[in-house]
C-alpha positions as CSV (number, residue, x, y, z in Angstrom):
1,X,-0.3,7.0,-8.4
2,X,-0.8,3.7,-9.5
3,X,3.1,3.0,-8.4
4,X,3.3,4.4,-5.8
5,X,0.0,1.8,-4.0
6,X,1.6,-0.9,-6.1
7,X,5.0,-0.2,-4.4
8,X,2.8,0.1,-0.9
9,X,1.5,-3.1,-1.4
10,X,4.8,-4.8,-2.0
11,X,6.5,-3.5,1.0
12,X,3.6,-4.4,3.1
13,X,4.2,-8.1,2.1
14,X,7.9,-7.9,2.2
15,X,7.1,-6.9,5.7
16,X,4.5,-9.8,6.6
17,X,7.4,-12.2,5.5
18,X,10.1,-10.6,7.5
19,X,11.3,-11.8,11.1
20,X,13.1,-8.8,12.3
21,X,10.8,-6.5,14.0
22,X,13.2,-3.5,12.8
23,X,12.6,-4.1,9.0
24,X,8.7,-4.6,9.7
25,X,8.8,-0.9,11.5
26,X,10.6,0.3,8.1
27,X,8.9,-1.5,5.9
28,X,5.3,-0.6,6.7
29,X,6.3,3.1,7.7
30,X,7.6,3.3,3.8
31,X,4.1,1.3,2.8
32,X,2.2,4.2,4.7
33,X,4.3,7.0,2.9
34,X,3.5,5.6,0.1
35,X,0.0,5.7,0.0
36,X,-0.1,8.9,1.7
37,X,2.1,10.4,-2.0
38,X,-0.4,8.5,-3.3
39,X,-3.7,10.3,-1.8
40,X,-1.6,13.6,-1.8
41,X,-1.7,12.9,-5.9
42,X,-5.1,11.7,-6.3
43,X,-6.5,15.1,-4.3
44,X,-4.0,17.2,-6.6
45,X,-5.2,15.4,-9.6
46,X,-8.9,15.8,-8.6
47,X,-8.8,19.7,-7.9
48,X,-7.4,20.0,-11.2
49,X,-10.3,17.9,-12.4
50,X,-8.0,14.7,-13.7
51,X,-8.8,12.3,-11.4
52,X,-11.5,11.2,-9.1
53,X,-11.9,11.8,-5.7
54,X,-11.2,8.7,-3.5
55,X,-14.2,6.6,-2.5
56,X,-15.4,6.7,1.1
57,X,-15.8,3.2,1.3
58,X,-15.2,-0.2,-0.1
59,X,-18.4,-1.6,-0.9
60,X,-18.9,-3.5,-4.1
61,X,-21.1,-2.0,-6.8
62,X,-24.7,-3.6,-6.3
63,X,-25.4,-6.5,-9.1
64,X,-27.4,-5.5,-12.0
């Protein structure tokens, strides 16, 4: 799972560095079905009681 976001993330900055509009469309279409695997896993993984379910937002954990 970890990859796969990883591999997301990569793509999405080969695609911010790009100048062809073609590769951008390609690029971030593989980024997004990337992270979708990804979320596929993490829900398989969490019905089977391995992982977590995904957090509904991105806040930052309060400060102690």
């Amino acid at each position: 799972m970890a990859l796969l976001l990883e591999t997301a993330a990569v793509l999405d900055l080969r695609a911010q560095r790009t100048t062809d509009p073609r590769q951008v469309a390609v690029l971030r279409r593989r980024a997004e079905q990337r992270r979708q695997e990804a979320g596929r896993l993490r829900e398989h993984l969490a019905a089977c009681g391995r992982a977590l379910p995904p957090r509904t937002s991105r806040t930052a954990a309060p400060a102690p």
